[in-house]
C-alpha positions as a Markdown table, in Angstrom:
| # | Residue | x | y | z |
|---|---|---|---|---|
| 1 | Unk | 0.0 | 0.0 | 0.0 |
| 2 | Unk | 1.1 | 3.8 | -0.8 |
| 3 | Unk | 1.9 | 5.7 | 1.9 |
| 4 | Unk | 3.1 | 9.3 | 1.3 |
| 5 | Unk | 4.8 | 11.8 | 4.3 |
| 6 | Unk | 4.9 | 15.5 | 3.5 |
| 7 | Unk | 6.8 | 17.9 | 5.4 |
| 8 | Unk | 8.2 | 21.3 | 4.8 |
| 9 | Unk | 5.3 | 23.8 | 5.2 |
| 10 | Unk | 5.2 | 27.0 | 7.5 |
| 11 | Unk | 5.0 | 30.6 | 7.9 |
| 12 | Unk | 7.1 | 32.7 | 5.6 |
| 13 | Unk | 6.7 | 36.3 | 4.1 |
| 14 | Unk | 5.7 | 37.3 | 1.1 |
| 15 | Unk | 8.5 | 37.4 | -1.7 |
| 16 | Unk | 10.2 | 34.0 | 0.3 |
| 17 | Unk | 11.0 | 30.7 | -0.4 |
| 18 | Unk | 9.6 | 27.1 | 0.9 |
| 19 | Unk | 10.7 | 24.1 | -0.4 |
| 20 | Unk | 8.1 | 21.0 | 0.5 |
| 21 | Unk | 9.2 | 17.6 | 0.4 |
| 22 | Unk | 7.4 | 13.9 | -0.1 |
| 23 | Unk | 8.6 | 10.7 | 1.2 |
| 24 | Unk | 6.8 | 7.6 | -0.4 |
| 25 | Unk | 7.0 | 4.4 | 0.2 |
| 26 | Unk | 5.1 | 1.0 | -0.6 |
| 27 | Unk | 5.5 | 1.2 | -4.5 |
| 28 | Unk | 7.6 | 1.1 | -7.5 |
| 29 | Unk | 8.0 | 5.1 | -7.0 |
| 30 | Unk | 9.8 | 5.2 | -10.3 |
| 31 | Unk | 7.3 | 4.5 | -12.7 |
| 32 | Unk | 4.2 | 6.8 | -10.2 |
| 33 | Unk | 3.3 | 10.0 | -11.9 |
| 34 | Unk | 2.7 | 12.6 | -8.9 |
| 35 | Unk | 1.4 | 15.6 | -7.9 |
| 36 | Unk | 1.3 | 18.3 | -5.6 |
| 37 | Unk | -2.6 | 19.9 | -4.8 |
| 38 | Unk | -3.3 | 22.8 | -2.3 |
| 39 | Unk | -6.1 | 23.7 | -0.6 |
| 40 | Unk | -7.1 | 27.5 | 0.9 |
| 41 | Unk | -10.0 | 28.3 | 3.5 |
| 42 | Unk | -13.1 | 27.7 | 2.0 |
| 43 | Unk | -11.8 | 26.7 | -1.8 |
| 44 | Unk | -11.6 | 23.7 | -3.6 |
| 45 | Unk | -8.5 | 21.4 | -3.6 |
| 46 | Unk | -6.4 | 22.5 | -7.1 |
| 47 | Unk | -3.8 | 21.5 | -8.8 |
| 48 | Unk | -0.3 | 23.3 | -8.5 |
| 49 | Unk | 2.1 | 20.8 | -10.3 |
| 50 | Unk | 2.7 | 17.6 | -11.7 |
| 51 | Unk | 5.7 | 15.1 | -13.1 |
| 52 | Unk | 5.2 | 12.3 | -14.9 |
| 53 | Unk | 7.4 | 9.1 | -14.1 |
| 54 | Unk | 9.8 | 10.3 | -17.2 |
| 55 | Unk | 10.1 | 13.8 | -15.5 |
| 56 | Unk | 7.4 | 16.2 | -17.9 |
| 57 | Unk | 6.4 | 18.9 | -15.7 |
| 58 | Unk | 3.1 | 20.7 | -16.0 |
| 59 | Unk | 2.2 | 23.3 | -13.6 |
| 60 | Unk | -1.0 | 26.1 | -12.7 |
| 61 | Unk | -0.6 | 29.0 | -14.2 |
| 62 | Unk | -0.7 | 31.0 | -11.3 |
| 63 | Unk | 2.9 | 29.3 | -10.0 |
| 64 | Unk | 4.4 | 29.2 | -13.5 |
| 65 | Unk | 7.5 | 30.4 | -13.1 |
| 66 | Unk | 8.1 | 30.7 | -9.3 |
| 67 | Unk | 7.0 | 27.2 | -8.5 |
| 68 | Unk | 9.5 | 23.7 | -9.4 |
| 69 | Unk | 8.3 | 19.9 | -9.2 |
| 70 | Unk | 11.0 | 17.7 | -9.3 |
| 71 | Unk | 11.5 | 14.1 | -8.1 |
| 72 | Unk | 14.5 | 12.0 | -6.9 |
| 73 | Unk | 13.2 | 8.5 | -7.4 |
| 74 | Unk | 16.5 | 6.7 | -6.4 |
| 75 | Unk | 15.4 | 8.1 | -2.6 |
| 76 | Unk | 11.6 | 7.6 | -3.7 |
| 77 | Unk | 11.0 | 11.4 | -2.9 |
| 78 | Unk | 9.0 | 14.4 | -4.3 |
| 79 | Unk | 10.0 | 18.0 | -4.1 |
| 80 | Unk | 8.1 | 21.2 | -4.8 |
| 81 | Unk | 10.7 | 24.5 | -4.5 |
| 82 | Unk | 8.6 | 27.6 | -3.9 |
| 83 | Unk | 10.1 | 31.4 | -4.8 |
| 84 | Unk | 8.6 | 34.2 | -4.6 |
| 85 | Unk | 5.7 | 33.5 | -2.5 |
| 86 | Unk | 2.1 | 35.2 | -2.4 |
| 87 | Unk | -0.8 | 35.5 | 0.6 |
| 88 | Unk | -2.7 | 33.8 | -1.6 |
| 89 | Unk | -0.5 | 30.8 | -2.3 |
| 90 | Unk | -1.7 | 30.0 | 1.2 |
| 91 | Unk | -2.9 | 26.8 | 2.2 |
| 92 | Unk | -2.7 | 23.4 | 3.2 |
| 93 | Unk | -0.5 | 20.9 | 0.0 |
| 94 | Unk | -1.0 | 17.8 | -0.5 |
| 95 | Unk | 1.1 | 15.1 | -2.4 |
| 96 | Unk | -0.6 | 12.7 | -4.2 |
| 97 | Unk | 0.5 | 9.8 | -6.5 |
| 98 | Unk | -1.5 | 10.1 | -9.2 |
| 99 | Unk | -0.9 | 6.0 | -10.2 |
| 100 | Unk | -1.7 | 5.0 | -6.9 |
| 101 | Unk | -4.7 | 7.6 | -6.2 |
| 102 | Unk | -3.4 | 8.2 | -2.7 |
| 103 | Unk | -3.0 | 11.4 | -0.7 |
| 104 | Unk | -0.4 | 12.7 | 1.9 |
| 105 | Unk | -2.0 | 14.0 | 5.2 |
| 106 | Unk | -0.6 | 17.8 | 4.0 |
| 107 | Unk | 1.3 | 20.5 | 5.1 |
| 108 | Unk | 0.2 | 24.0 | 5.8 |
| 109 | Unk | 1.9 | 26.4 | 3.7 |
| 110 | Unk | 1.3 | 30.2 | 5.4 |
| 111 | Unk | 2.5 | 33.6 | 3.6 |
| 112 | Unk | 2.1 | 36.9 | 5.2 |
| 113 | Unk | 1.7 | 40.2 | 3.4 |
């Protein structure tokens, strides 16, 4: 069974940098297209990037250019690296393996203006 472990998230001000990271385990990580989703107060869960299991990227346009999937599947892990934060890329982000159709628990993600 999938398990995925996110950790990373907290409080930074706006114009800073998070990087969130993904441990999986329970799978042949290497061949799992995954994804990272967020979630504000009171909206619906979105996509904010995605790799494939050959490495294509494909991200929201609101984080195009600030935002960077990547994935290191010799230590089965998944990596979003966050410049130039906004308030309203607040939220709680979740990893999910898109193969698998399993979620992370989350990490909250906080930007101050």
């Amino acid at each position: 069974q999938v398990k995925l472990v996110e950790s990373g998230g907290g409080l930074v001000q706006a114009g800073g940098s998070l990087r969130l990271s993904c441990a999986a385990s329970g799978s042949i990580y290497s061949r799992t297209a995954m994804a990272w989703y967020r979630q504000a107060p009171g909206k619906q869960r979105e996509l904010v990037a995605a790799i494939t299991s050959g490495g294509n990227t494909n991200y929201a346009d609101s984080v195009k250019g600030r935002f960077t999937i990547s994935r290191d599947n010799t230590k089965s892990m998944l990596y979003l690296q966050m410049n130039t934060l906004k308030p309203e890329d607040t939220g709680v982000y979740y990893c999910r393996s898109e193969t698998a159709r399993v979620w992370g628990q989350g990490t909250q993600v906080t930007v101050s203006s």
